[in-house]
N, CA, C and O atoms as CSV, one atom per row, in Angstrom:
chain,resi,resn,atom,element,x,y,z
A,1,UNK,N,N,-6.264,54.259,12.115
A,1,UNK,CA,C,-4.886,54.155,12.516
A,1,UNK,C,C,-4.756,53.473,13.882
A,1,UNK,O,O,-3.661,53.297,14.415
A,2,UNK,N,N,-5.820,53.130,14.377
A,2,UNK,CA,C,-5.666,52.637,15.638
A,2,UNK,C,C,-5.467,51.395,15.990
A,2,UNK,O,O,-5.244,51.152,17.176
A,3,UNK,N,N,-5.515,50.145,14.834
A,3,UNK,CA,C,-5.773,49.447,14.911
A,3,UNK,C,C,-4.493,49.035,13.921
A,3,UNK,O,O,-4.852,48.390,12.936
A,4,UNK,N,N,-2.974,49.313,14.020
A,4,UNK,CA,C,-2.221,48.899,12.767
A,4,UNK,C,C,-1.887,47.381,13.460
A,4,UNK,O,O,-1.862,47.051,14.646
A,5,UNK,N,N,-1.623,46.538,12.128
A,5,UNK,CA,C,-1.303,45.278,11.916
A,5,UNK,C,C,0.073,44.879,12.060
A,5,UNK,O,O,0.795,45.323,11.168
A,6,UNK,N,N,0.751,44.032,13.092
A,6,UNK,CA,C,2.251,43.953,13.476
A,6,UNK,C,C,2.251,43.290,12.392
A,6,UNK,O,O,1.378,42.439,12.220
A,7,UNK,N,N,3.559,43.616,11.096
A,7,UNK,CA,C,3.768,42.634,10.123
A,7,UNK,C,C,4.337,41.333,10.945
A,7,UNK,O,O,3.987,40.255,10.466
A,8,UNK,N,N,5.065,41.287,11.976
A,8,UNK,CA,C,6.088,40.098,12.776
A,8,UNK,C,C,5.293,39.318,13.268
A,8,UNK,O,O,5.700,38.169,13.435
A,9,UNK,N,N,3.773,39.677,13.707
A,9,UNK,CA,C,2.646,38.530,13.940
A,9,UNK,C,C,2.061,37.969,13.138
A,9,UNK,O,O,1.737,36.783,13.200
A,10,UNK,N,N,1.681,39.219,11.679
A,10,UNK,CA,C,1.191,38.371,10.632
A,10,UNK,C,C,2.220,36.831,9.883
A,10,UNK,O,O,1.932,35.770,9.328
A,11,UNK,N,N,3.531,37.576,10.314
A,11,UNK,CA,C,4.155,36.467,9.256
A,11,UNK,C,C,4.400,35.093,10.440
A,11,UNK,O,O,4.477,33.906,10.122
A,12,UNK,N,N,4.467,35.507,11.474
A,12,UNK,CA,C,4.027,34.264,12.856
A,12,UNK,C,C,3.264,33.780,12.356
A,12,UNK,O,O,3.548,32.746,11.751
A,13,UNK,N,N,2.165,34.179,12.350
A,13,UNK,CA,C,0.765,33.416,12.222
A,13,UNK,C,C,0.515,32.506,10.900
A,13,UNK,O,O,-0.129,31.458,10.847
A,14,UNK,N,N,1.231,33.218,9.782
A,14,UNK,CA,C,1.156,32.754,8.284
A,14,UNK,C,C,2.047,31.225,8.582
A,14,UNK,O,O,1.592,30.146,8.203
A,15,UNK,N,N,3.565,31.375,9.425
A,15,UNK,CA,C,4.314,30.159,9.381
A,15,UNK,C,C,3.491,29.158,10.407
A,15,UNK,O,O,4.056,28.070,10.515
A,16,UNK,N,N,2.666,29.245,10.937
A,16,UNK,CA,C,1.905,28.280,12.189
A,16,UNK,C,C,1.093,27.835,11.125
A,16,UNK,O,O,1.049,26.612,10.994
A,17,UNK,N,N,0.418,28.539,10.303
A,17,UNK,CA,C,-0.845,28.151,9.058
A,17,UNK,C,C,-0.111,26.860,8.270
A,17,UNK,O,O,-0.692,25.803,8.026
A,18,UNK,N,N,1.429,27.192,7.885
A,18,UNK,CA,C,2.242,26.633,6.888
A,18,UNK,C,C,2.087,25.140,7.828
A,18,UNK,O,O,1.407,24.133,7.634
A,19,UNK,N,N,3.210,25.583,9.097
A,19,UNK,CA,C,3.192,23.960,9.597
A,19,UNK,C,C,2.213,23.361,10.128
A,19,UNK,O,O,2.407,22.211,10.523
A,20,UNK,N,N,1.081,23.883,10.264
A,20,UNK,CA,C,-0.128,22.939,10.619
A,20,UNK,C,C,-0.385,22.443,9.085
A,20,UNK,O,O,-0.626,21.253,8.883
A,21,UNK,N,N,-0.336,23.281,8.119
A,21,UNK,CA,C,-0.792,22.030,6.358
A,21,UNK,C,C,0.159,21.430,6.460
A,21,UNK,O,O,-0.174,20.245,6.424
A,22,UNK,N,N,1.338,21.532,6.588
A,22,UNK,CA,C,2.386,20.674,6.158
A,22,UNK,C,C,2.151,19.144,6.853
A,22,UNK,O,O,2.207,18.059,6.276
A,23,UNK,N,N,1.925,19.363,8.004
A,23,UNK,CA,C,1.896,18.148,9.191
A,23,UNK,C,C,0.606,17.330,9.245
A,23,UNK,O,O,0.367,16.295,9.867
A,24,UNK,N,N,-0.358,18.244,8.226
A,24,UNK,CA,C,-1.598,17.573,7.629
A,24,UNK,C,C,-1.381,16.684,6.708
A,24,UNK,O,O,-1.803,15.527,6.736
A,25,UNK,N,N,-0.666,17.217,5.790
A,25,UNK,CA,C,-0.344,16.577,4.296
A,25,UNK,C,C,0.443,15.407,5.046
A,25,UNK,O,O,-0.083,14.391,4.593
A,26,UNK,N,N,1.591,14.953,6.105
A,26,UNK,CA,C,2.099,14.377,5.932
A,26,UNK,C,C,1.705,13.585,6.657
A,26,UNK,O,O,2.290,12.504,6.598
A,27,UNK,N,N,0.550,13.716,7.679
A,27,UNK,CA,C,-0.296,12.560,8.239
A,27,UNK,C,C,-1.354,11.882,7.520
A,27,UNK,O,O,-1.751,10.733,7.713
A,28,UNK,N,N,-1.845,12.888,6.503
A,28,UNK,CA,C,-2.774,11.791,5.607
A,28,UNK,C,C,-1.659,11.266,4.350
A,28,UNK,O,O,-2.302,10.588,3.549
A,29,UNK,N,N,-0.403,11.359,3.999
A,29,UNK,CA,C,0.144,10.237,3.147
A,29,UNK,C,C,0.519,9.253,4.302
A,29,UNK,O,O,0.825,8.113,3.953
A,30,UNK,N,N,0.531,9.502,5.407
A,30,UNK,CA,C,0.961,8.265,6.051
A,30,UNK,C,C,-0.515,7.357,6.325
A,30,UNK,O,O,-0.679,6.149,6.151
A,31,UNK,N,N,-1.327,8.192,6.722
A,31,UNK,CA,C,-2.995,7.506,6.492
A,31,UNK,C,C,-3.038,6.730,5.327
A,31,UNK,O,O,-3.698,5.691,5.351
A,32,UNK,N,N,-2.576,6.989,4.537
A,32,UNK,CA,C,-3.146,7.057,2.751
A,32,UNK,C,C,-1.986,5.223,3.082
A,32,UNK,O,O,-2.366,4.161,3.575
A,33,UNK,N,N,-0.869,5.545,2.646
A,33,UNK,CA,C,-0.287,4.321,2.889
A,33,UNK,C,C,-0.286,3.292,3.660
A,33,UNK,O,O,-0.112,2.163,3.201
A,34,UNK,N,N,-0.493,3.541,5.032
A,34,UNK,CA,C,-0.880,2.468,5.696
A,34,UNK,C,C,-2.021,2.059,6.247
A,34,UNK,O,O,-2.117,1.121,7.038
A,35,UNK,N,N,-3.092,2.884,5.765
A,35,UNK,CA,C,-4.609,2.181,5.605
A,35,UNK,C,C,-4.937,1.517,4.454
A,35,UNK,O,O,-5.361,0.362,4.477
A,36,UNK,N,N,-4.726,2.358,3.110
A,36,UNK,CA,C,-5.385,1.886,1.940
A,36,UNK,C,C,-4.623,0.395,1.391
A,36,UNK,O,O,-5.194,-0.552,0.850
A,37,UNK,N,N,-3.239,0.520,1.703
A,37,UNK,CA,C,-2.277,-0.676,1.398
A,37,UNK,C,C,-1.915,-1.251,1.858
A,37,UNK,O,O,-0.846,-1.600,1.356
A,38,UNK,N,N,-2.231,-1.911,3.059
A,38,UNK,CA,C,-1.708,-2.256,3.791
A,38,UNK,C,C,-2.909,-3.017,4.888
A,38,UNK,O,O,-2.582,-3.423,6.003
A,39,UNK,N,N,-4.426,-3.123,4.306
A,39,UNK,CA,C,-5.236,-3.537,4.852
A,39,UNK,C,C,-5.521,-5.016,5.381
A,39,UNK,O,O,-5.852,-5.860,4.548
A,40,UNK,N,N,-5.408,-5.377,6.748
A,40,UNK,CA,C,-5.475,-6.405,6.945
A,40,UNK,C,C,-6.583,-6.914,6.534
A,40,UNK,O,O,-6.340,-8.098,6.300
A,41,UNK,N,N,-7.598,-6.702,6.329
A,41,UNK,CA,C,-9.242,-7.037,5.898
A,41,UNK,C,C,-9.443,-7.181,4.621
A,41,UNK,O,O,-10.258,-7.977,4.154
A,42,UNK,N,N,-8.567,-6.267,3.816
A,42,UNK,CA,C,-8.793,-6.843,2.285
A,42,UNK,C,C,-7.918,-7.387,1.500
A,42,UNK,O,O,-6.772,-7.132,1.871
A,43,UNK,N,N,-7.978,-8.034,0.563
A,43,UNK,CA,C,-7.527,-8.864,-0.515
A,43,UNK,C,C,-6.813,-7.813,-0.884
A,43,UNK,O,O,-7.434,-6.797,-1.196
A,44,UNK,N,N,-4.910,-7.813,-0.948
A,44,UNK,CA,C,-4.432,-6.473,-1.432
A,44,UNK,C,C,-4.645,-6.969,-3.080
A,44,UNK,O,O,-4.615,-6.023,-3.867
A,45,UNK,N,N,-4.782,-7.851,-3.478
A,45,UNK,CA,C,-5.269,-7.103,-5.008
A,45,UNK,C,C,-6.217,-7.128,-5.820
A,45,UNK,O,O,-6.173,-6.517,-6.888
A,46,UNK,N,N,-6.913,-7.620,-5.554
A,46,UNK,CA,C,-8.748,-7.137,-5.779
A,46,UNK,C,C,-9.414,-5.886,-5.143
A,46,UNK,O,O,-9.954,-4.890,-5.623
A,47,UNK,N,N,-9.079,-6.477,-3.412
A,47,UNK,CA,C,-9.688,-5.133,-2.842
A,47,UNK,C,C,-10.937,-5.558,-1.775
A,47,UNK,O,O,-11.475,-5.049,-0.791
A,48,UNK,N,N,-11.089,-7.004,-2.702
A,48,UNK,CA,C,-12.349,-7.394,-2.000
A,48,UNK,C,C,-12.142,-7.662,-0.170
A,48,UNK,O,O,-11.019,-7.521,0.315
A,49,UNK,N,N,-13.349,-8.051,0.723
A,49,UNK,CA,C,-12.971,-8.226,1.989
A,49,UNK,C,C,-12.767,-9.011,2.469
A,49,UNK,O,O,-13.813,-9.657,2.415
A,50,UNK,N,N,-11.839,-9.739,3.188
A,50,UNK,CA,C,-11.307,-11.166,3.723
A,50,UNK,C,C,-12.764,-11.375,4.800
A,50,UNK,O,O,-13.261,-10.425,5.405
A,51,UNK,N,N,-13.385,-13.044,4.890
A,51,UNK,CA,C,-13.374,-12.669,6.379
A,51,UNK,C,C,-12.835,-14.146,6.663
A,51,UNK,O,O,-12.539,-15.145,6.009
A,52,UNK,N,N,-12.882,-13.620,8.374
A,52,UNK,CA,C,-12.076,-15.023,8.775
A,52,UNK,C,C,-10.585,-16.039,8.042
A,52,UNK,O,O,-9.529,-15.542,8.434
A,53,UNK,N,N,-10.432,-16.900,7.400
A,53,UNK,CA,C,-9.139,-17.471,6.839
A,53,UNK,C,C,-9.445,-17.211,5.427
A,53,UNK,O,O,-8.916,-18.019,4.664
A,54,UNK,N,N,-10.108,-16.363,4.914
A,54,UNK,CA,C,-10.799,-16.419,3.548
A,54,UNK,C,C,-9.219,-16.265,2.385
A,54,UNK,O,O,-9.001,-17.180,1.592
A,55,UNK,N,N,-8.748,-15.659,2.417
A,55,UNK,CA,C,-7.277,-15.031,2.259
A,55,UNK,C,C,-6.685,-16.474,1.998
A,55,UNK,O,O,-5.819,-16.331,1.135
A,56,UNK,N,N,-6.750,-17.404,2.257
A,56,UNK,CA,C,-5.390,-18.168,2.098
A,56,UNK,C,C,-6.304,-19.755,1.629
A,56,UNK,O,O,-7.363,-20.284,1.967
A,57,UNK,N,N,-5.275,-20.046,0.760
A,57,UNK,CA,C,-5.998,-21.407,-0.334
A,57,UNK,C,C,-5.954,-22.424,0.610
A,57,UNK,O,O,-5.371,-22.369,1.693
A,58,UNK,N,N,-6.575,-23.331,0.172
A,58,UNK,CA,C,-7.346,-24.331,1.034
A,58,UNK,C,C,-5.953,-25.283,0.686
A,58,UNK,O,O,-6.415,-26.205,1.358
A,59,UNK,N,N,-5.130,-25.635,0.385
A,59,UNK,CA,C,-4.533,-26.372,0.500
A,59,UNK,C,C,-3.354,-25.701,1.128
A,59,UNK,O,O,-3.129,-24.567,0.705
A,60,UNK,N,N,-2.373,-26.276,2.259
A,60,UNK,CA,C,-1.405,-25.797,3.219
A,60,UNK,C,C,-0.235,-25.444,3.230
A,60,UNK,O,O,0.348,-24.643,3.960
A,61,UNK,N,N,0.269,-26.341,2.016
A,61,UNK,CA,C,1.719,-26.450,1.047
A,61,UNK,C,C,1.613,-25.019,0.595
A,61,UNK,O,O,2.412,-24.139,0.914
A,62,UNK,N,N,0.022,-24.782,-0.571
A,62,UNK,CA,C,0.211,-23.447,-1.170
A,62,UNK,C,C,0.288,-22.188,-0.600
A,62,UNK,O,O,0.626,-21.204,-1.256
A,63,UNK,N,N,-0.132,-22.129,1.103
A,63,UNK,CA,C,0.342,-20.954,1.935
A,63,UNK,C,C,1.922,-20.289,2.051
A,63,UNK,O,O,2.182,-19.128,2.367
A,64,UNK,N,N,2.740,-21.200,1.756
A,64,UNK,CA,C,3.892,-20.502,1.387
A,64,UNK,C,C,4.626,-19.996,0.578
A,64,UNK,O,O,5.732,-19.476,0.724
A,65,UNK,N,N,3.523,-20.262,-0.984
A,65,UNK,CA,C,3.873,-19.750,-1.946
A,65,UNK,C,C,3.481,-18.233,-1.822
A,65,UNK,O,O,3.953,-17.226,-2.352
A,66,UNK,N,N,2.589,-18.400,-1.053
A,66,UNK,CA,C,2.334,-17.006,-1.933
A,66,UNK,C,C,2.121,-15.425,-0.479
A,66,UNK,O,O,1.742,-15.781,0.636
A,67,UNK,N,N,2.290,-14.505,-0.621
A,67,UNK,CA,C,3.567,-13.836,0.024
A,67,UNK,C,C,2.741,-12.874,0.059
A,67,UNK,O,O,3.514,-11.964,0.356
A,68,UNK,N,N,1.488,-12.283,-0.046
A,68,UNK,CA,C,0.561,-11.657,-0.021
A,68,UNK,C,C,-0.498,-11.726,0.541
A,68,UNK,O,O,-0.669,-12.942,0.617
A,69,UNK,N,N,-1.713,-11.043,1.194
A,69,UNK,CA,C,-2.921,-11.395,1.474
A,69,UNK,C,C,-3.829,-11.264,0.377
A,69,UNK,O,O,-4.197,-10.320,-0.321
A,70,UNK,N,N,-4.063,-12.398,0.424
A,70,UNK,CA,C,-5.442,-13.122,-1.167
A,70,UNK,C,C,-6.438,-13.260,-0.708
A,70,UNK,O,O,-6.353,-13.720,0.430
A,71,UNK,N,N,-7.660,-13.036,-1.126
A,71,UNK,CA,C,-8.899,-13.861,-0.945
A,71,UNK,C,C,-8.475,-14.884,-1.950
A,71,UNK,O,O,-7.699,-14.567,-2.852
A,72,UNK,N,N,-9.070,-16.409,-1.804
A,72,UNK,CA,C,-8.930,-17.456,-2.292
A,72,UNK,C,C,-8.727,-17.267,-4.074
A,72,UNK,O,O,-7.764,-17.602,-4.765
A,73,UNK,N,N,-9.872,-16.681,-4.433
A,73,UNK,CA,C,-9.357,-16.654,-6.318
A,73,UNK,C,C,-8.422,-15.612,-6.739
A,73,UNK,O,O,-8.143,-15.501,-7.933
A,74,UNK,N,N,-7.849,-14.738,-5.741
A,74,UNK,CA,C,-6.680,-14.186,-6.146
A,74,UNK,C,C,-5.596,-15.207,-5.898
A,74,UNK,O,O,-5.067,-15.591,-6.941
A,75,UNK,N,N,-5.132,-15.742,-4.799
A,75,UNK,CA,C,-4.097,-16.749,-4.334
A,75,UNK,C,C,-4.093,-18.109,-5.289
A,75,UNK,O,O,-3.035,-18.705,-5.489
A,76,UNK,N,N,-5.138,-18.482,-5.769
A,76,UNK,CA,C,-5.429,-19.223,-7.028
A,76,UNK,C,C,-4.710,-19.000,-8.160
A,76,UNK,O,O,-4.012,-19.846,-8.720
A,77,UNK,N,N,-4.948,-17.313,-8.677
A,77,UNK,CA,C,-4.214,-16.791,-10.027
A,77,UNK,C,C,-2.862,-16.518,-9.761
A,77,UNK,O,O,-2.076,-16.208,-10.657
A,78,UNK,N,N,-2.528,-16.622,-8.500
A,78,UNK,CA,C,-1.046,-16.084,-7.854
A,78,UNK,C,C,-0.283,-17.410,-8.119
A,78,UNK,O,O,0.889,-17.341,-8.488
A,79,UNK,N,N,-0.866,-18.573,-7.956
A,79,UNK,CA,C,0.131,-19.495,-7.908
A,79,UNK,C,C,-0.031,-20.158,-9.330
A,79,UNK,O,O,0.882,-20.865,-9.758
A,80,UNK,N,N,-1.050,-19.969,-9.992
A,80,UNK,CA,C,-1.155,-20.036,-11.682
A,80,UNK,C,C,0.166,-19.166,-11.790
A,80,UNK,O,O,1.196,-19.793,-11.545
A,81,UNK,N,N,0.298,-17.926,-12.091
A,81,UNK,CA,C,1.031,-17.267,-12.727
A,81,UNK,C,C,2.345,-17.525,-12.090
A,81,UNK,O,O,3.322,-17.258,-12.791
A,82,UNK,N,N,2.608,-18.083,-10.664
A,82,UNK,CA,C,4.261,-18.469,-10.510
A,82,UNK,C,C,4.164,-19.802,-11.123
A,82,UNK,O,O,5.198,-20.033,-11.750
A,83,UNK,N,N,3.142,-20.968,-11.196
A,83,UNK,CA,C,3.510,-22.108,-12.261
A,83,UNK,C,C,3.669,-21.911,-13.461
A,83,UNK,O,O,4.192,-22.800,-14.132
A,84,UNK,N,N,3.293,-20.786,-14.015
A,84,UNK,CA,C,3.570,-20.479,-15.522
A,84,UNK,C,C,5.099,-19.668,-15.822
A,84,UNK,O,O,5.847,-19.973,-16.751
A,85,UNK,N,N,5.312,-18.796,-15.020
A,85,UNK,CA,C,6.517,-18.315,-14.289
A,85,UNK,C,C,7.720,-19.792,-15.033
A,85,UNK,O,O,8.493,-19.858,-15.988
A,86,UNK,N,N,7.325,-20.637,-14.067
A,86,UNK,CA,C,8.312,-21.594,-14.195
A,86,UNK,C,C,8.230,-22.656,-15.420
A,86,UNK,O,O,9.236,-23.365,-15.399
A,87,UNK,N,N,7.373,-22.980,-16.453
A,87,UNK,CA,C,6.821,-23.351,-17.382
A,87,UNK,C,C,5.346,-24.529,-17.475
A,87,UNK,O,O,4.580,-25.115,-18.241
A,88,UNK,N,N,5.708,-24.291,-16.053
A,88,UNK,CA,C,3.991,-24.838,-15.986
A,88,UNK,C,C,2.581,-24.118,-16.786
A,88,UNK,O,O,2.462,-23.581,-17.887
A,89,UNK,N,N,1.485,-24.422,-15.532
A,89,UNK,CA,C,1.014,-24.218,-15.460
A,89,UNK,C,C,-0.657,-24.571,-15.831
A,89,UNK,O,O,-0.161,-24.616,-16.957
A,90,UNK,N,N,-1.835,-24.804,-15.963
A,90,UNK,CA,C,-3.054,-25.365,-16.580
A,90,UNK,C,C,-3.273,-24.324,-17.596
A,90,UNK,O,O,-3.454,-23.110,-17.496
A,91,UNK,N,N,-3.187,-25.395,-18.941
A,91,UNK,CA,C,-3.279,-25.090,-20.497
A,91,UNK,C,C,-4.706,-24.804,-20.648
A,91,UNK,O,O,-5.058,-24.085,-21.583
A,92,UNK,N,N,-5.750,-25.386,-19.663
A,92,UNK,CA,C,-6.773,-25.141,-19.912
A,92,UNK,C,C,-7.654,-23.816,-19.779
A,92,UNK,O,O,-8.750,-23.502,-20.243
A,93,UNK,N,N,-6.579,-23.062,-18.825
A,93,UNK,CA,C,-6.861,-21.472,-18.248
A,93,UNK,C,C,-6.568,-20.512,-19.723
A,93,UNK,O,O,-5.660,-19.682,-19.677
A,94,UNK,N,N,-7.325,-20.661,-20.924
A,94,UNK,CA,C,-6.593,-20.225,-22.069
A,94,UNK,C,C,-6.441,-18.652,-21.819
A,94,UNK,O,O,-5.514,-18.096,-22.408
A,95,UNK,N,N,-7.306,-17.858,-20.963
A,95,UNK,CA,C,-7.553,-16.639,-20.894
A,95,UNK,C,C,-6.413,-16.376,-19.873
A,95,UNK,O,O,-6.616,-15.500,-19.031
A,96,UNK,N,N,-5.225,-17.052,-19.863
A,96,UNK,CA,C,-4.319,-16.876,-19.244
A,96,UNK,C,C,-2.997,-16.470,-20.123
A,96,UNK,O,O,-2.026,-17.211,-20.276
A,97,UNK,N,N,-3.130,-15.239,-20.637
A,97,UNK,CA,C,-2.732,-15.050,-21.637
A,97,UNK,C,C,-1.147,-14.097,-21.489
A,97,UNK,O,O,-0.972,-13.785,-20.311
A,98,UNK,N,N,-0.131,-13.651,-22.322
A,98,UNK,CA,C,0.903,-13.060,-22.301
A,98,UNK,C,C,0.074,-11.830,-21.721
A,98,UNK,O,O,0.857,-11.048,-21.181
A,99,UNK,N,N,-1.210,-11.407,-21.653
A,99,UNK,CA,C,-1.697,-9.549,-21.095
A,99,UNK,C,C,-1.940,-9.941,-19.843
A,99,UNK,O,O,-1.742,-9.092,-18.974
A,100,UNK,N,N,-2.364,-11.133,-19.470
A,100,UNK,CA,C,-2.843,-11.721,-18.380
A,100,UNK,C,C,-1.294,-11.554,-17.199
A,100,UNK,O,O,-1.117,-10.866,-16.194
A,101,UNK,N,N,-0.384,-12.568,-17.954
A,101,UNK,CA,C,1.449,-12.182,-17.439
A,101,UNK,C,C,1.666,-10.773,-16.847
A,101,UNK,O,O,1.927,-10.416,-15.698
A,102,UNK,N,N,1.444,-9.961,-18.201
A,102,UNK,CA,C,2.044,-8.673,-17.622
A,102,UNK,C,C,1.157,-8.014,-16.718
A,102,UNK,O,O,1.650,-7.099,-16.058
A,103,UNK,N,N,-0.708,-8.438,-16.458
A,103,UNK,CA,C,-0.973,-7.395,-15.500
A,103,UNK,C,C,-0.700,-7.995,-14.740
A,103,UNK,O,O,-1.423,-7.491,-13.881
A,104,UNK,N,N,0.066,-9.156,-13.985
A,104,UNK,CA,C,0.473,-9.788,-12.890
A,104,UNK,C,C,1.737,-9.496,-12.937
A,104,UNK,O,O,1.416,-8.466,-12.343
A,105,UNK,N,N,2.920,-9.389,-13.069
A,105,UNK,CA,C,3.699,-8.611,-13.130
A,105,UNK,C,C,3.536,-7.413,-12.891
A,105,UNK,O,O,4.627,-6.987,-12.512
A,106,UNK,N,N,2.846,-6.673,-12.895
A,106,UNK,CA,C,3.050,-5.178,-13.181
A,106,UNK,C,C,2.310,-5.104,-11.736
A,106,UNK,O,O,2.331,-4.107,-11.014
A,107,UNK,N,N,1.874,-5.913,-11.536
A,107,UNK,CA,C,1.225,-5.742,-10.045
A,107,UNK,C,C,2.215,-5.623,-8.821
A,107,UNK,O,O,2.562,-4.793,-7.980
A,108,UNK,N,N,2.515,-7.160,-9.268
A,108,UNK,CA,C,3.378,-7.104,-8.343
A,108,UNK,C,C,4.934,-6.305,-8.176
A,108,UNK,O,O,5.553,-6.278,-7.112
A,109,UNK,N,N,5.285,-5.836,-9.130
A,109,UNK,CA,C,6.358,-4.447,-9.019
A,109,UNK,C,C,5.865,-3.501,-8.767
A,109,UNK,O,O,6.669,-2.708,-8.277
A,110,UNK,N,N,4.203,-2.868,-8.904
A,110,UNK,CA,C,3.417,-1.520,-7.844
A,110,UNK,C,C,3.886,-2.252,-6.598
A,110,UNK,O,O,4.799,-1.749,-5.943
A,111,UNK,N,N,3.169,-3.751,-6.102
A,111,UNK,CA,C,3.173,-4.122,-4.766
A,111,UNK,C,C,4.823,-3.841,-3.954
A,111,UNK,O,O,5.111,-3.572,-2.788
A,112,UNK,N,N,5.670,-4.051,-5.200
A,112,UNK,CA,C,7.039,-3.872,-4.354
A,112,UNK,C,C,7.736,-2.595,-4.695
A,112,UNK,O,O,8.967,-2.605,-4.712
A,113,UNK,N,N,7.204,-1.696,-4.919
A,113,UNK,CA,C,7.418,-0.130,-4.958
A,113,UNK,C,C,6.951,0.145,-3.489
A,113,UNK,O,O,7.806,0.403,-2.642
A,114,UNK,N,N,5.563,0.098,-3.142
A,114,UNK,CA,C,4.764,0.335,-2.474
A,114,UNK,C,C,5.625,-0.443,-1.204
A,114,UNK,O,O,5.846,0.338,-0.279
A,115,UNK,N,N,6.101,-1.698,-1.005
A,115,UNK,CA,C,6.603,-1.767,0.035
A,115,UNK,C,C,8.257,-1.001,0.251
A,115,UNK,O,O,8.544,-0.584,1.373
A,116,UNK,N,N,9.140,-0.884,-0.754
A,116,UNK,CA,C,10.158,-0.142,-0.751
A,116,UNK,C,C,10.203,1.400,-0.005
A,116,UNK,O,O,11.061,1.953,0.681
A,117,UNK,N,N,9.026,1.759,-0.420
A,117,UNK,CA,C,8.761,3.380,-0.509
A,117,UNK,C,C,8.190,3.117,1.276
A,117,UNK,O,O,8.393,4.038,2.068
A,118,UNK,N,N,7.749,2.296,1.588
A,118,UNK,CA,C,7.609,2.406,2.920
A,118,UNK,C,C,8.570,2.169,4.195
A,118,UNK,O,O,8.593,2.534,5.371
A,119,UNK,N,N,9.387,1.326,3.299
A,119,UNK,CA,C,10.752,0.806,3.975
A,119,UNK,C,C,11.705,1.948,3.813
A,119,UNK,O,O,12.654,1.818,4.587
A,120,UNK,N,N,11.772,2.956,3.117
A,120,UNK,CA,C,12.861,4.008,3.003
A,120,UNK,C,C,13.197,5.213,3.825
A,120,UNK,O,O,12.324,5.896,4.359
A,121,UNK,N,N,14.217,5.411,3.898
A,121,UNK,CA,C,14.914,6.120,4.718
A,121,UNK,C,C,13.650,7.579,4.969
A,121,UNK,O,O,13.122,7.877,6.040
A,122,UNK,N,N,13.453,8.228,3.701
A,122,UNK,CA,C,12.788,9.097,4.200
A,122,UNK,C,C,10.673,8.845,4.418
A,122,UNK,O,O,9.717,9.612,4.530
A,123,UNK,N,N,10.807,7.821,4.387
A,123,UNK,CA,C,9.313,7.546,4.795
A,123,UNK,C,C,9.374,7.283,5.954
A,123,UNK,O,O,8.463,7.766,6.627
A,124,UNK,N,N,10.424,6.436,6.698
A,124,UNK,CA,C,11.048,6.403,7.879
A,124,UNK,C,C,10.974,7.861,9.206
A,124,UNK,O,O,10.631,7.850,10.389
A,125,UNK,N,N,11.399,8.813,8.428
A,125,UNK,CA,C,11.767,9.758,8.929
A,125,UNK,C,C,10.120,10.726,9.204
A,125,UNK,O,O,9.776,11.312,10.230
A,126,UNK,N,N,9.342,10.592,7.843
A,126,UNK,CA,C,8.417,11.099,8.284
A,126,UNK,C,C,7.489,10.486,8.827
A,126,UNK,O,O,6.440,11.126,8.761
A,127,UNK,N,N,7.382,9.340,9.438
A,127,UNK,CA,C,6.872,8.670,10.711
A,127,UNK,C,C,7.207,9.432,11.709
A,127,UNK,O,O,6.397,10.103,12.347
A,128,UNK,N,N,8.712,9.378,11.971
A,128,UNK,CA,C,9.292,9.418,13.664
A,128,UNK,C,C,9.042,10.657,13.434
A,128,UNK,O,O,8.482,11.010,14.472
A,129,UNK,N,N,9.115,11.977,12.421
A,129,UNK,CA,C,8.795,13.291,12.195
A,129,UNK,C,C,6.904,13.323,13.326
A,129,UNK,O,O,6.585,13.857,14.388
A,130,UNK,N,N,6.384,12.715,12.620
A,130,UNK,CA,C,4.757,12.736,13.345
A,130,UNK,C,C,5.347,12.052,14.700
A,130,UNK,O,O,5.278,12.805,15.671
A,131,UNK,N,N,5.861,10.891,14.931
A,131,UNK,CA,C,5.608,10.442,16.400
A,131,UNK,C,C,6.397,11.362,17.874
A,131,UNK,O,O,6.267,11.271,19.094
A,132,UNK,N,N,7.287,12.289,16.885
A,132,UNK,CA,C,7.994,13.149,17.849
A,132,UNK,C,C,6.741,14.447,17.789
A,132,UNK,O,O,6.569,15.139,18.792
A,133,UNK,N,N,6.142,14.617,16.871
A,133,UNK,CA,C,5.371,15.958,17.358
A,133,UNK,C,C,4.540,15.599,17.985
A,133,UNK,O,O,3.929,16.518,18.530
A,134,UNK,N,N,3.973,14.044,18.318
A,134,UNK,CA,C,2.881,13.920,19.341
A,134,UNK,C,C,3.338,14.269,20.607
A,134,UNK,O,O,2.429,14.673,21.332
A,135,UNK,N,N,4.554,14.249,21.167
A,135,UNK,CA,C,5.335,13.873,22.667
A,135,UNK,C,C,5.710,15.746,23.111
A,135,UNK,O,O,6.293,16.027,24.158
């Protein structure tokens, strides 16, 4: 009996437990998003590693097509699939196929989820949420 347990500290202590996970969880989705996606070093859609100008096609015109960081044979298939887009494209790429379309498409609507969801009001919030608990 000497030793009784204040319930008003235990449940203190339980809500300090809560907001230290909470403020965990919401620093590694912000880790998670703006490391894994957002990597200046890699090819966002391969994955592979840039170095130096590796990222961008050797010809200068095609740097403004394309709106992403590429290593060279991604930025290659990027501007294949906007010439086919428009009814171009090299007939000779036969493995450039309607499945070929949609996983390029489908990419690039993850890629613009992924930037939306970072641009939004409440992803917003849980930034300045972490940059106010540093201060």
């Amino acid at each position: 009996m000497a030793e009784i347990i204040s319930l008003d500290e235990k449940l203190l202590l339980s809500d300090k437990e809560k907001a230290v996970r909470a403020r965990m969880l919401k620093i590694q989705a912000v880790r998670k998003m703006l490391q894994c996606t957002h990597c200046r070093m890699k090819c966002e859609k391969c994955g592979a590693y840039l170095e130096g100008r590796q990222g961008q096609t050797k010809q200068n015109h095609n740097l403004l097509r394309v709106p992403y960081r590429f290593c060279s044979s991604c930025a290659e298939e990027y501007i294949e699939y906007i010439d086919r887009l428009k009814g171009g494209g090299d007939p000779s790429y036969y493995w450039h196929n309607e499945w070929w379309m949609k996983s390029w498409r489908a990419w690039i609507d993850y890629r613009s989820a992924i930037d939306q969801h970072t641009r939004s009001k409440e992803f917003l919030q849980l930034l300045q949420e972490l940059e106010d608990s540093q201060t």
